[in-house]
C-alpha positions as a Markdown table, in Angstrom:
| # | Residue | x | y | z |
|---|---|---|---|---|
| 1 | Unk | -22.7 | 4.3 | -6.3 |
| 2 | Unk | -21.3 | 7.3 | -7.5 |
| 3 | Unk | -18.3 | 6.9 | -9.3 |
| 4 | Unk | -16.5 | 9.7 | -7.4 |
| 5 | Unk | -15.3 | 7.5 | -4.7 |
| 6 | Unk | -13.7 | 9.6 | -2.0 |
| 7 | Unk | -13.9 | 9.5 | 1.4 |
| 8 | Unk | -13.9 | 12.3 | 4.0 |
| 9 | Unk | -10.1 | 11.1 | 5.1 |
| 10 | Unk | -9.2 | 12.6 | 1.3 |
| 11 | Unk | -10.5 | 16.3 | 1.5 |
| 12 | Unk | -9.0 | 16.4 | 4.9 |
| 13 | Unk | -5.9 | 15.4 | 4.2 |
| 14 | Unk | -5.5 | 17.3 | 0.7 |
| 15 | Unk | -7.0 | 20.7 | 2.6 |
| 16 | Unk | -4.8 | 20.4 | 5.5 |
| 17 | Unk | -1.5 | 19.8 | 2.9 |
| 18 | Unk | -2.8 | 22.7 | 1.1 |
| 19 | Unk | -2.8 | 25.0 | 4.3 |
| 20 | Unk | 0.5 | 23.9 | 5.3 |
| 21 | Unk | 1.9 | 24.7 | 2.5 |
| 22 | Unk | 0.5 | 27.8 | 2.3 |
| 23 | Unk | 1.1 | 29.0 | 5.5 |
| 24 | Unk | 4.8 | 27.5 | 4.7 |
| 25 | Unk | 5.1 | 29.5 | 1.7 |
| 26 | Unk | 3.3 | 32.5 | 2.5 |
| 27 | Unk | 5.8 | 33.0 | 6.2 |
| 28 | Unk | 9.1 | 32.0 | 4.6 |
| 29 | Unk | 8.9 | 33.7 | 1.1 |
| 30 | Unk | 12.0 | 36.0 | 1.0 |
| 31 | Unk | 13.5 | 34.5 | 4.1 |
| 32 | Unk | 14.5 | 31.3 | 3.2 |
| 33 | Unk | 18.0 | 30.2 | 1.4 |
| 34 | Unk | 17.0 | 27.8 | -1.7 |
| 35 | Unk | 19.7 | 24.7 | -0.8 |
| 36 | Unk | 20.2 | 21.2 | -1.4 |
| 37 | Unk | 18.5 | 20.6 | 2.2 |
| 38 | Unk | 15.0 | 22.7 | 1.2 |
| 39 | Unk | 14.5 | 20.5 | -1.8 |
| 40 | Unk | 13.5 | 17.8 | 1.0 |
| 41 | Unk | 11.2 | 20.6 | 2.7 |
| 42 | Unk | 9.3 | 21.2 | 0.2 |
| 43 | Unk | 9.3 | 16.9 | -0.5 |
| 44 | Unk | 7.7 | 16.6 | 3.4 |
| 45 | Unk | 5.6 | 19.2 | 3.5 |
| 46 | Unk | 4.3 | 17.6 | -0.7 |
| 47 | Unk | 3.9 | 14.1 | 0.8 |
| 48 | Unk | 0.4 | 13.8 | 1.8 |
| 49 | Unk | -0.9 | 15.3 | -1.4 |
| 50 | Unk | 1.5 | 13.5 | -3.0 |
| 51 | Unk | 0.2 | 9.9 | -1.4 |
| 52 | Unk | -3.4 | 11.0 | -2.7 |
| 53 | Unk | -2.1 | 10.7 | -6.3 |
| 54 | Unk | -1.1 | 7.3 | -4.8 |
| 55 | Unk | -3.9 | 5.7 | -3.7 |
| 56 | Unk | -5.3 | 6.9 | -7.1 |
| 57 | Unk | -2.3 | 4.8 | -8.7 |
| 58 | Unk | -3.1 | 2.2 | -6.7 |
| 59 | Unk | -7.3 | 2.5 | -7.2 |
| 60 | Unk | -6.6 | 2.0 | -11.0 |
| 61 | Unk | -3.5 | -0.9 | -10.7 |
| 62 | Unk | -6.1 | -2.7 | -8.6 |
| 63 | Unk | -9.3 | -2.3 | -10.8 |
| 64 | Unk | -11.6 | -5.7 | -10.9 |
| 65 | Unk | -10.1 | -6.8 | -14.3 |
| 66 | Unk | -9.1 | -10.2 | -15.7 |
| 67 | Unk | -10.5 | -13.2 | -14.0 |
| 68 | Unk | -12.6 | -13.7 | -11.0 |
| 69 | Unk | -9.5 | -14.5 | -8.8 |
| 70 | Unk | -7.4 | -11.5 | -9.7 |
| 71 | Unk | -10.9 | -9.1 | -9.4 |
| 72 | Unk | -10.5 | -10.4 | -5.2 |
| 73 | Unk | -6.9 | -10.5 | -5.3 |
| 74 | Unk | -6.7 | -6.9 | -6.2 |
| 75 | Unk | -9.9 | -5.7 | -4.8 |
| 76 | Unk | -8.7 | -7.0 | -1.5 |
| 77 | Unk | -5.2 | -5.2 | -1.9 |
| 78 | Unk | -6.7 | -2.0 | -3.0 |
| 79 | Unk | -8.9 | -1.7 | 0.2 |
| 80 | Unk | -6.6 | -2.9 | 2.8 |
| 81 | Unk | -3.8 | 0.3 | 1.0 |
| 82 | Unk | -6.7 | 2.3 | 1.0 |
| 83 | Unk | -8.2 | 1.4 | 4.6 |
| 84 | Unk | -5.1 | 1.7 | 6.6 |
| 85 | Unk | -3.8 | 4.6 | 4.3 |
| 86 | Unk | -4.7 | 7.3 | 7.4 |
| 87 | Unk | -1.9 | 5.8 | 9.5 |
| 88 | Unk | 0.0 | 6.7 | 7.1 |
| 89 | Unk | -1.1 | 10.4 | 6.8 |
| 90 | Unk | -1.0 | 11.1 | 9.9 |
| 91 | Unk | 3.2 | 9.9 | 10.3 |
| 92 | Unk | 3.7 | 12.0 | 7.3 |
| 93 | Unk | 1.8 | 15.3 | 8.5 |
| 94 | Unk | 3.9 | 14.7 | 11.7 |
| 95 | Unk | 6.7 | 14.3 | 10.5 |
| 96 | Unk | 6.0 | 17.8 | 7.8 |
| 97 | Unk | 7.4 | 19.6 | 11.5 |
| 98 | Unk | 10.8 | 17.8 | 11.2 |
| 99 | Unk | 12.0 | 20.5 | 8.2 |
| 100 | Unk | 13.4 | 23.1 | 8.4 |
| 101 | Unk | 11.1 | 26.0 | 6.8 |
| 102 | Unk | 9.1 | 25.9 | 9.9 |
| 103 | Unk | 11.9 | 28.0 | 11.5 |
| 104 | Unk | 11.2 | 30.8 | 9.2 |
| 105 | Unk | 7.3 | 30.1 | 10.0 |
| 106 | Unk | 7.6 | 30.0 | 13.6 |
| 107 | Unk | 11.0 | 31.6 | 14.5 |
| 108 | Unk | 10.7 | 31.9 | 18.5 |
| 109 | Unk | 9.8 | 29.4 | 20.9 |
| 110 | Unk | 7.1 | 29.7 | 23.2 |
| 111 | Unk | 8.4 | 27.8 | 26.0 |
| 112 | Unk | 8.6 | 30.5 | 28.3 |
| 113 | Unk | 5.1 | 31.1 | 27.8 |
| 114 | Unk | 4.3 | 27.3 | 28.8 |
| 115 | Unk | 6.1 | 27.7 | 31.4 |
| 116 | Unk | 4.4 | 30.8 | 32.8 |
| 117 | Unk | 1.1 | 28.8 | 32.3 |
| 118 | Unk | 2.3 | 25.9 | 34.2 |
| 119 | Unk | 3.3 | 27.7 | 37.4 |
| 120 | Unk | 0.1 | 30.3 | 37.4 |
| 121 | Unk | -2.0 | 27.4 | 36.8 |
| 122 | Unk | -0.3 | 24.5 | 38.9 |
| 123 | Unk | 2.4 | 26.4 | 41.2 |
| 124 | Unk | 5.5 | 24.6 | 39.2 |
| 125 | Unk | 5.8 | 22.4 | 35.8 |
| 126 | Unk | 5.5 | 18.6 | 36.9 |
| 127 | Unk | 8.7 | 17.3 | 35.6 |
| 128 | Unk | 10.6 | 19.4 | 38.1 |
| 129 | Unk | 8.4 | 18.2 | 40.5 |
| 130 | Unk | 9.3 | 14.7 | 39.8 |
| 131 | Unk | 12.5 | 15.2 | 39.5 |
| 132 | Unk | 13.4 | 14.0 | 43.1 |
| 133 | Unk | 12.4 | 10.8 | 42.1 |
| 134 | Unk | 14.6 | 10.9 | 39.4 |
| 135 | Unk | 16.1 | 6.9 | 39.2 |
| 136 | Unk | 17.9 | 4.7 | 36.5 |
| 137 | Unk | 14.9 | 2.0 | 37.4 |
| 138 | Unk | 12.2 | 4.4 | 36.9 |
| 139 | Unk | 13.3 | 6.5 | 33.9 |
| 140 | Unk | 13.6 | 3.0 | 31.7 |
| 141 | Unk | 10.5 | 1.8 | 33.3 |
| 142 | Unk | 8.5 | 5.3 | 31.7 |
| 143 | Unk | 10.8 | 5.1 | 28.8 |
| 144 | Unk | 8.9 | 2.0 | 27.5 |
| 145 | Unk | 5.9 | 3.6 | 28.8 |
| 146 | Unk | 6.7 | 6.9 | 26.6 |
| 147 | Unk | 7.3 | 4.4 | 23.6 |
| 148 | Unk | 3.8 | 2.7 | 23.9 |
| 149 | Unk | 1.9 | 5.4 | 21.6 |
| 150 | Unk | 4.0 | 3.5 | 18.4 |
| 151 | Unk | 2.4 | 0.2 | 19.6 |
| 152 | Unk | -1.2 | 0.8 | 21.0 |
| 153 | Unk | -2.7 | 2.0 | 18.1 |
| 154 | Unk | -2.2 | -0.2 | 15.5 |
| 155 | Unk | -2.7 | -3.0 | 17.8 |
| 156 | Unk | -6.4 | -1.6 | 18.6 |
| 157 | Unk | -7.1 | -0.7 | 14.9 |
| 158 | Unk | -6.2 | -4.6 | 14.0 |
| 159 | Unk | -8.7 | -5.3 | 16.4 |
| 160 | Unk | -11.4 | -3.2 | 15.2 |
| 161 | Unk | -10.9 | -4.4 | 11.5 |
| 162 | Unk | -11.4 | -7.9 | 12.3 |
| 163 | Unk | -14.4 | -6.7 | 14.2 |
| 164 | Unk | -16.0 | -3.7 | 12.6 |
| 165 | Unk | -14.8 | -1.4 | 9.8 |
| 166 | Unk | -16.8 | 1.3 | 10.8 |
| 167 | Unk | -15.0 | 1.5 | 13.9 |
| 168 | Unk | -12.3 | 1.0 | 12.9 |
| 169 | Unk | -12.5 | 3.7 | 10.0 |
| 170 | Unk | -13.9 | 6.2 | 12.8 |
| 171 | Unk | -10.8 | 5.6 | 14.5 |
| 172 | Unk | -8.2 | 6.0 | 11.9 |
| 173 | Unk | -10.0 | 9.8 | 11.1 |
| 174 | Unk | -10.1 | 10.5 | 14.8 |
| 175 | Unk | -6.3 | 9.8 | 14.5 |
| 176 | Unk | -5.8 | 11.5 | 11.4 |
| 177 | Unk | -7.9 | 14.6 | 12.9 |
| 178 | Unk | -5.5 | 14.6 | 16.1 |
| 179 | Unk | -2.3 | 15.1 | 13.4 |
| 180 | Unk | -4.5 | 18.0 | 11.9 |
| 181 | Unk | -4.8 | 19.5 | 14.9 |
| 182 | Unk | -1.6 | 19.3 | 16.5 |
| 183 | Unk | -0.4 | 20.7 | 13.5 |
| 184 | Unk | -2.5 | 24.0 | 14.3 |
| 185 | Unk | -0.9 | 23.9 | 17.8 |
| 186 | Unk | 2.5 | 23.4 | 16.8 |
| 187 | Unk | 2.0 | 26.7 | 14.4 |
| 188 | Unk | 0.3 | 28.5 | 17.1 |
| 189 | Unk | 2.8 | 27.5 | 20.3 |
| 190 | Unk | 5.8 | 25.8 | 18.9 |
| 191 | Unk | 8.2 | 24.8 | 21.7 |
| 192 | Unk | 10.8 | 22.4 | 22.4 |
| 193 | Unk | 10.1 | 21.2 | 26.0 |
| 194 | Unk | 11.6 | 21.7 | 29.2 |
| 195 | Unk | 14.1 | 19.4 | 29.3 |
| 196 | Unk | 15.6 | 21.1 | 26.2 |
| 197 | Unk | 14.7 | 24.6 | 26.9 |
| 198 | Unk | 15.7 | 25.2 | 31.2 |
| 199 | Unk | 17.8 | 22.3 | 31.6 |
| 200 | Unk | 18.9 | 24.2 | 34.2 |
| 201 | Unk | 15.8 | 23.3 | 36.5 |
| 202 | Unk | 16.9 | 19.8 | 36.5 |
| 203 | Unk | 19.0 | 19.0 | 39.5 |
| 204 | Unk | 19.4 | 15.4 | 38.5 |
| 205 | Unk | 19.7 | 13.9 | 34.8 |
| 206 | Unk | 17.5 | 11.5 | 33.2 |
| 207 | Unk | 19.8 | 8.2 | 32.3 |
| 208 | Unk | 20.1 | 4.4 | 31.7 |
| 209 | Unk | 20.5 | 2.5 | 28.6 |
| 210 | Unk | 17.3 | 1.7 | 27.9 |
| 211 | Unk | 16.2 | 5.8 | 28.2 |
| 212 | Unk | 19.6 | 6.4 | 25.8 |
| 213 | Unk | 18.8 | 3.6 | 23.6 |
| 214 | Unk | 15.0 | 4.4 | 23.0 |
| 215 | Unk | 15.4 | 8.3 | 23.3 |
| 216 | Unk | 18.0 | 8.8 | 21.1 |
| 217 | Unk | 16.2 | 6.7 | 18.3 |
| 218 | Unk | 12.9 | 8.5 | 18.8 |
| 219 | Unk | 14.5 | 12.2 | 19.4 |
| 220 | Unk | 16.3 | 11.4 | 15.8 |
| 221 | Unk | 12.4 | 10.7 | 14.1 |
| 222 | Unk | 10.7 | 13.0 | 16.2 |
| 223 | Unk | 9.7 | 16.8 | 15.1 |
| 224 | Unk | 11.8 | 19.6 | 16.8 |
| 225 | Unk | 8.6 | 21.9 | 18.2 |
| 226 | Unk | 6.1 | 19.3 | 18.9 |
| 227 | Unk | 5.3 | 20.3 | 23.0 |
| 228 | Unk | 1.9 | 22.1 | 22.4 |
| 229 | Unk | -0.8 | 19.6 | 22.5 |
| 230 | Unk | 0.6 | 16.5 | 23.4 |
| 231 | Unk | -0.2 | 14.2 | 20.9 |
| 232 | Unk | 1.1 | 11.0 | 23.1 |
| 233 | Unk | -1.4 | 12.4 | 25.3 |
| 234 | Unk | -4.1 | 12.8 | 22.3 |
| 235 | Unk | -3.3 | 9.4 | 20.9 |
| 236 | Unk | -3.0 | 7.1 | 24.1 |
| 237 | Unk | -6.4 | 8.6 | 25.4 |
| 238 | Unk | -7.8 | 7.9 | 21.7 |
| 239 | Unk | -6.7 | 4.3 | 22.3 |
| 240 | Unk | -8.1 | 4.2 | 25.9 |
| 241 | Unk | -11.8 | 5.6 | 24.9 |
| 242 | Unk | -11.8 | 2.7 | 21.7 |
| 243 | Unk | -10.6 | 0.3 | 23.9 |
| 244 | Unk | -13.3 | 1.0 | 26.0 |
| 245 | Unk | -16.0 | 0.7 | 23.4 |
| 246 | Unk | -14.5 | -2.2 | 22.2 |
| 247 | Unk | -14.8 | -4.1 | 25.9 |
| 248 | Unk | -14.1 | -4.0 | 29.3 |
| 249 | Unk | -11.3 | -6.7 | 29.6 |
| 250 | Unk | -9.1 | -4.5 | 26.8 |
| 251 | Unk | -10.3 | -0.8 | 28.9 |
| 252 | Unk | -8.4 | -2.9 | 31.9 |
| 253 | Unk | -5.5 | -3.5 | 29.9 |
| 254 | Unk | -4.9 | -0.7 | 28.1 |
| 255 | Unk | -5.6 | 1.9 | 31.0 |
| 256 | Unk | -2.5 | 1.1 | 33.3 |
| 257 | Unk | -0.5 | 1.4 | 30.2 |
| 258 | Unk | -2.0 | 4.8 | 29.1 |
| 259 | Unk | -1.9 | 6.2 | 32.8 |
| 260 | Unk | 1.9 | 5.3 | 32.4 |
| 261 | Unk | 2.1 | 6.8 | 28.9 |
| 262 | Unk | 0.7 | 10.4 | 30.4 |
| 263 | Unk | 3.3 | 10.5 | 33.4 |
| 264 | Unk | 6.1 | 9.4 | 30.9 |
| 265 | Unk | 5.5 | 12.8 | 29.2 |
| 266 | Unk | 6.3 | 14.4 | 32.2 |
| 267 | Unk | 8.5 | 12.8 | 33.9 |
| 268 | Unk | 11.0 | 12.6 | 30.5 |
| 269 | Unk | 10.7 | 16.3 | 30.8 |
| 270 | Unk | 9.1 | 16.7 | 26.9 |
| 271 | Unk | 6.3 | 18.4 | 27.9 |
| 272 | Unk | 4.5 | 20.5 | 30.2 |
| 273 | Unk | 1.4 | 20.0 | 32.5 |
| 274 | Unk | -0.4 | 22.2 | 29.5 |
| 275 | Unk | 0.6 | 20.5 | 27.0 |
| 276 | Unk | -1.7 | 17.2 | 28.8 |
| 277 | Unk | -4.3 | 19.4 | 29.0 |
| 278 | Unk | -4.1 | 20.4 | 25.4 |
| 279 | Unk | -4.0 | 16.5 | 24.0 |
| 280 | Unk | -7.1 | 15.7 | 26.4 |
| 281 | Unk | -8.8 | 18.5 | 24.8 |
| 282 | Unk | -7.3 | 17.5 | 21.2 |
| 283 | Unk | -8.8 | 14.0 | 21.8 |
| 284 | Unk | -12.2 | 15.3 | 22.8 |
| 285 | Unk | -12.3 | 17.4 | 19.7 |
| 286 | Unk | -10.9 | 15.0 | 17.4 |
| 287 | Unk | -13.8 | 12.5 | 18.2 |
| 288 | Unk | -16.6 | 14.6 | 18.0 |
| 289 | Unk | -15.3 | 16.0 | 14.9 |
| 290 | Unk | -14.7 | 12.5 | 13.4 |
| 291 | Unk | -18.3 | 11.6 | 14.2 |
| 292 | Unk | -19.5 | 14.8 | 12.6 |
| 293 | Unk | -17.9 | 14.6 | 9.2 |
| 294 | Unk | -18.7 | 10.7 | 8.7 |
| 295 | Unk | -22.1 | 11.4 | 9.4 |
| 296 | Unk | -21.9 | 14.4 | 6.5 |
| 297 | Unk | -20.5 | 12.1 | 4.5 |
| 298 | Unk | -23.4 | 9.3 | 5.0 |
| 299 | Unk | -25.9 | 12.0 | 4.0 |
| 300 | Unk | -23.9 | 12.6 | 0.7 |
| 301 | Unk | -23.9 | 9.2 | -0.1 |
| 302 | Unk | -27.3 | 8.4 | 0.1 |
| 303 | Unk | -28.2 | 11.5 | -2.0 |
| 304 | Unk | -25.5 | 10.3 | -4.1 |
| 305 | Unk | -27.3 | 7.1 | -4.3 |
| 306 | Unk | -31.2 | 8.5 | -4.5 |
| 307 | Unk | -30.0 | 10.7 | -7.5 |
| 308 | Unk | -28.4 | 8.0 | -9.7 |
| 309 | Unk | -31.0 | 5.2 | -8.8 |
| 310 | Unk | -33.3 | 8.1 | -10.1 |
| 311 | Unk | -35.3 | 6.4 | -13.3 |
| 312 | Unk | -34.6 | 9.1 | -16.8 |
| 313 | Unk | -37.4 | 10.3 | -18.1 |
């Protein structure tokens, strides 16, 4: 094998950092006050490169040295860091949105735009459709529902590594490819959601303690403009398309629960009916793509392989 180890999970994630901070760099130069609080902008928006270096670090405190135990010991440690590393990548390109350069990237909102879509395309946004139904028993019912794109995936990508690392590495990228291209979309249409934007359209508020408890915690972590696609959409039909391959007992599971998860989005008034149609798309791209670029990276290995198992003249 060649002793160039990477995987396609490492030029994606290095090219997208690289872009981002570009595109960072390149809109905010001149316009952005050097302070205490960009030191940590520039950290975020660092991390994923950063975490590369990392699993480097980690590639060569885990090398097969020593004695036969401490070779699987470490062997074993090295691959499950380096396995489940995309989950990883994909919280931290996320969470890149969260600082505050982006506002000199992307200074105005598009949520009038969204908005516009939603009632040419569909007569009014949903959420102020369901806002009639608007009940204490309901909103912490969807609230757990909303919460369900934290617990789904791992729980389906533990599955698939007991089963088969293939899939379960094809899922991770088609994960890590969803972060890579919400991150296009929040560039492109950043927004802030109805609820935030025309709270005025709302003739009854969203409220409970569950929906204060769970909302508050995950409005704290979340990224501000992060409407446009809907990456609980994205990732919850990700999950419901694996699941599926996986077996039909876990597609009749999970599919209530991601049905639930795509009405939450709506009916907590953080996104538009766009926005749904956006992470369906996102999902669909993000799996072909995956699919694509392992299969590019197969080809490489085997030429990798043919060229060293080569005989020298």
């Amino acid at each position: 094998m060649s002793r160039l180890d990477l995987r396609v999970e490492d030029v994606l994630t290095a090219l997208t950092a690289l872009v981002l901070l570009f595109v960072a760099g390149f809109r905010s130069f001149g316009r952005m006050k050097l302070d205490e609080g960009n030191y940590w902008d520039f950290a975020f928006i660092l991390l994923p490169l950063a975490l590369l270096v990392l699993r480097e670090a980690l590639a060569y405190a885990f090398r097969p040295i020593g004695s036969a135990k401490s070779v699987q010991v470490g062997g074993k440690a090295g691959r499950l860091v380096r396995d489940w590393l995309p989950f990883l990548l994909f919280l931290l390109l996320y969470e890149a949105f969260r600082v505050n350069t982006w506002n000199y990237v992307s200074p105005v909102d598009c949520d009038a735009l969204l908005l516009q879509w939603d009632r040419r395309l569909f007569g009014e946004t949903p959420s102020v459709l369901l806002d009639r139904f608007a009940s204490p028993s309901l909103t912490g019912v969807l609230t757990i529902a909303y919460a369900l794109h934290l617990v789904l995936p791992p729980i389906l990508a533990l599955i698939w590594y007991r089963r088969d690392l293939r899939t379960f590495r094809e899922l991770l990228l088609v994960i890590l490819l969803t972060a890579v291209f919400g991150s296009l979309g929040y560039l492109a249409v950043p927004a802030i959601g109805p609820g935030f934007a025309f709270p005025n359209l709302y003739k009854n508020s969203l409220s409970g303690n569950l929906y204060e408890n769970v909302t508050g915690l995950m409005d704290a972590a979340r990224a501000l403009r992060d409407v446009f696609p809907s990456l609980h959409v994205a990732i919850s039909s990700i999950v419901l398309y694996y699941s599926w391959r996986r077996g039909r007992a876990l597609f009749a599971v999970m599919l209530p629960l991601v049905i639930a998860n795509w009405v939450s989005t709506v009916y907590l008034r953080y996104h538009y009916l766009i926005d749904v149609f956006a992470g369906w798309l996102t999902a669909v791209l993000s799996i072909a793509s995956a699919r694509v670029l392992l299969s590019v990276e197969d080809r490489i290995r085997k030429r990798a392989v043919r060229v060293e198992t080569v005989p020298a003249a």
